[in-house]
C-alpha positions in Angstrom: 105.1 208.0 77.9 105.4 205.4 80.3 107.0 205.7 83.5 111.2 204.2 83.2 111.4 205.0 87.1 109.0 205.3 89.7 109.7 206.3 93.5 107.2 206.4 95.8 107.4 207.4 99.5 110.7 207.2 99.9 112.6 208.0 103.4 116.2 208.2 103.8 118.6 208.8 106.7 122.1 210.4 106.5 123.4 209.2 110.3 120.5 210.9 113.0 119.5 213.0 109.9 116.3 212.3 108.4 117.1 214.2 105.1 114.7 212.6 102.7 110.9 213.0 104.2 108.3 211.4 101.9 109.7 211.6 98.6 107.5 210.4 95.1 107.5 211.5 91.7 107.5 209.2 88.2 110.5 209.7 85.5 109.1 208.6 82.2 111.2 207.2 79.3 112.8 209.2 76.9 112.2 212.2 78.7 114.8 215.0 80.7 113.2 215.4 84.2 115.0 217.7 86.5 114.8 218.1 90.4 114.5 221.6 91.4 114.9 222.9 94.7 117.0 225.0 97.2 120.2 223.9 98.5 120.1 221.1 101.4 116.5 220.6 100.3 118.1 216.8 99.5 117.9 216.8 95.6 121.5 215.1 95.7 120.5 212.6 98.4 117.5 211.6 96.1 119.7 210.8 93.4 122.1 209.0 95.6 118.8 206.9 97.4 118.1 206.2 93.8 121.7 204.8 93.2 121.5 203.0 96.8 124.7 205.1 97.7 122.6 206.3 100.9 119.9 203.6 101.0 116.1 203.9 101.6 115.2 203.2 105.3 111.0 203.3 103.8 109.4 203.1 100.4 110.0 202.0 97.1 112.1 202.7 93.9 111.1 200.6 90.7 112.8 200.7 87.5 111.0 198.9 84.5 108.8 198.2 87.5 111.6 196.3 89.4 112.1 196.9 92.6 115.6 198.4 93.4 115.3 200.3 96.9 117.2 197.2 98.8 120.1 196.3 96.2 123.6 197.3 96.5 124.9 200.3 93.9 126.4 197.7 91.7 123.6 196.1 91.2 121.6 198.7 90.3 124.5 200.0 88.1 124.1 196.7 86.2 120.3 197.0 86.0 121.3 199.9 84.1 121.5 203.1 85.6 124.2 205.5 85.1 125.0 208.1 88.1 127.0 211.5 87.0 127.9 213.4 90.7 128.7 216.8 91.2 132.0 216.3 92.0 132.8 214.9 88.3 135.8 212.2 90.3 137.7 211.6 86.7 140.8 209.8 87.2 143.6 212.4 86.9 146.3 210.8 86.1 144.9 208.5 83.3 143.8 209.1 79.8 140.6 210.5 78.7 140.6 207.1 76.3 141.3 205.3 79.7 139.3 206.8 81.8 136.3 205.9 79.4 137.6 202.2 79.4 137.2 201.9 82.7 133.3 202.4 82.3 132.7 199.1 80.0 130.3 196.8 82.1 132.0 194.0 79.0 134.5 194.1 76.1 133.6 196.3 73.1 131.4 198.8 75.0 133.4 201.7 74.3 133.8 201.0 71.0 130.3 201.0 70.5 129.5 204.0 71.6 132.8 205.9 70.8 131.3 207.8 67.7 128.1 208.8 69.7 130.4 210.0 72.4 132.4 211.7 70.3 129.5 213.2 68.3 128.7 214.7 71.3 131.4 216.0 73.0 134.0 216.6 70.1 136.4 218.4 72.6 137.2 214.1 74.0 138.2 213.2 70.6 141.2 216.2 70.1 142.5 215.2 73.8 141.8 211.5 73.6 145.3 210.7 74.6 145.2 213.2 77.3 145.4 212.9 81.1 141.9 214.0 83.0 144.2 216.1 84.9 145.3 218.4 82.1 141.2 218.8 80.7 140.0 222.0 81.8 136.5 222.1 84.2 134.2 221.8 81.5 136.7 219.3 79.7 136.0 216.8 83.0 132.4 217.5 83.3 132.1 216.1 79.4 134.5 213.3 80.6 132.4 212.7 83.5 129.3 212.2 81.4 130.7 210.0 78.5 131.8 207.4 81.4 128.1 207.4 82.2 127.4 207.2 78.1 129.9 204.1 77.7 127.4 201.4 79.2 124.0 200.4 77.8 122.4 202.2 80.7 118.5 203.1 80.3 118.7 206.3 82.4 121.5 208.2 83.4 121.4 210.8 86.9 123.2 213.7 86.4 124.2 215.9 89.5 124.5 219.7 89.1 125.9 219.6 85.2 126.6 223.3 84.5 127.9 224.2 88.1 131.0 226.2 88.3 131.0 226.1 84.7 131.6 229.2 82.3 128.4 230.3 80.0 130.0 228.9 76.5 130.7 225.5 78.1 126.6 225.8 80.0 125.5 226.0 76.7 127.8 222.8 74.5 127.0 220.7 77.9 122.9 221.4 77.4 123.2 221.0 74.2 124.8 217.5 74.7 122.1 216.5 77.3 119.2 217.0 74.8 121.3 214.8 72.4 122.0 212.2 74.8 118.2 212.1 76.1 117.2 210.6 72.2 119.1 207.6 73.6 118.5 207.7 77.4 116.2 208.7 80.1 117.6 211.7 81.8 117.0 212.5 85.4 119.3 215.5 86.8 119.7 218.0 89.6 120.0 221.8 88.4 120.6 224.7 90.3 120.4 226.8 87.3 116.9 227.4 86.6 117.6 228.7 83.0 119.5 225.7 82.3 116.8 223.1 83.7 113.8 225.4 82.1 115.9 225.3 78.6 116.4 221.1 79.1 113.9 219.4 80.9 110.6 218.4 80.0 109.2 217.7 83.4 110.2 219.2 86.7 109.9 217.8 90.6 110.4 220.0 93.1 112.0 219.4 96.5 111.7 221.3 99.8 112.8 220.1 103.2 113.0 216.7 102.4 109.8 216.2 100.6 108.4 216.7 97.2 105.9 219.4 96.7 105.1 219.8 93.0 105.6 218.1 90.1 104.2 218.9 86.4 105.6 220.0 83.0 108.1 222.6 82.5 106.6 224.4 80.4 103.6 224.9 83.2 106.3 226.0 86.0 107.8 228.3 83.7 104.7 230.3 83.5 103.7 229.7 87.1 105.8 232.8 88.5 104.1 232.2 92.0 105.6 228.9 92.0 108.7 230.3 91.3 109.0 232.8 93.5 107.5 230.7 96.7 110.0 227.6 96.1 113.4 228.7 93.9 113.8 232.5 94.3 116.4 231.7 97.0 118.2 228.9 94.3 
């Protein structure tokens, strides 16, 4: 597989605090890769470096080997790269059809992908017509995704997908990640190490600010020493 997204040494600053500390690892195409790690380890600030939300002060983010470490969010949104947070932000008092219209980077985006969205999360076709504010928790989540899905983006970061979520919605929401990935690159944070071991195909793992390991999941999964030393506590 080649590599869709490549960061290499990357430092980033959150006001006096130096959060991200020497970050690299590769994403390659068509692949799920997950960042693992404890909380404030700065899994979300990689995602958001990535995005440019909280921009690199050192190294280098390339996507389809293009640099993107010094351009604005938009920018990089255009390039295509779609960006999930934890927080899920749907607009509450518009329409799920609404809120998805608001995603189209040009006319006829949403009608594109409508079926495949749809296929996906069958729950935003029954309450198409419904405000984000009346979907339940797990409702939004799939809301918050399918925005992300509306685009022609080439990789999609998704932050902290099954939290707060109950087990039954876990499991539709991992299901619809493996069946976005055969259209997308999928790069996500997960707390939930049976939900990351159960997605991704390749695994980084952050502590303090830097990454330690990366490999294949299947390899961490049987590396309980690995385990133990770096996500026991996650």
């Amino acid at each position: 597989m080649s590599e869709l997204l490549e960061v290499r040494n990357i430092h980033t600053y959150i006001g006096q605090f130096h959060i991200l500390q020497n970050v690299s690892f590769d994403v390659p195409a068509q692949s799920i890769t997950v960042l693992l790690g404890r909380n404030g380890a700065g899994k979300t600030t990689t995602l958001r470096t990535i995005m440019g939300l909280t921009p690199a002060s050192a190294g280098v983010i390339r996507l389809n080997g293009i640099e993107i470490q010094n351009r604005r969010p938009y920018e990089i949104a255009q390039m295509g790269i779609g960006f999930v947070p934890d927080y899920r932000a749907v607009f509450r008092q518009l329409t799920v059809e609404e809120n998805l219209r608001l995603a189209e980077r040009k006319p006829g985006d949403l009608q594109r992908k409508l079926g495949f969205i749809f296929q996906i999360f069958p729950d935003l076709e029954r309450l198409y017509h419904w405000p984000g504010g009346q979907l339940s928790g797990g409702q939004q989540q799939m809301l918050a995704v399918a925005r992300a899905l509306v685009p022609d983006n080439h990789l999609l970061l998704i932050d902290e997908p099954s939290e707060g979520l109950a087990p039954v919605i876990v499991e539709q929401m991992m299901e619809a990640i493996r069946q976005l990935s055969d259209q997308t690159t999928v790069l996500l944070v997960e707390q939930n190490f049976h939900v990351a071991s159960h997605l991704a195909d390749r695994y980084v793992i952050i502590e303090d600010g830097r990454s330690v390991h990366h490999g294949q999941m299947a390899d961490l999964v049987a590396d309980r020493g690995l385990i133990t030393r770096y996500l026991a506590a996650a």
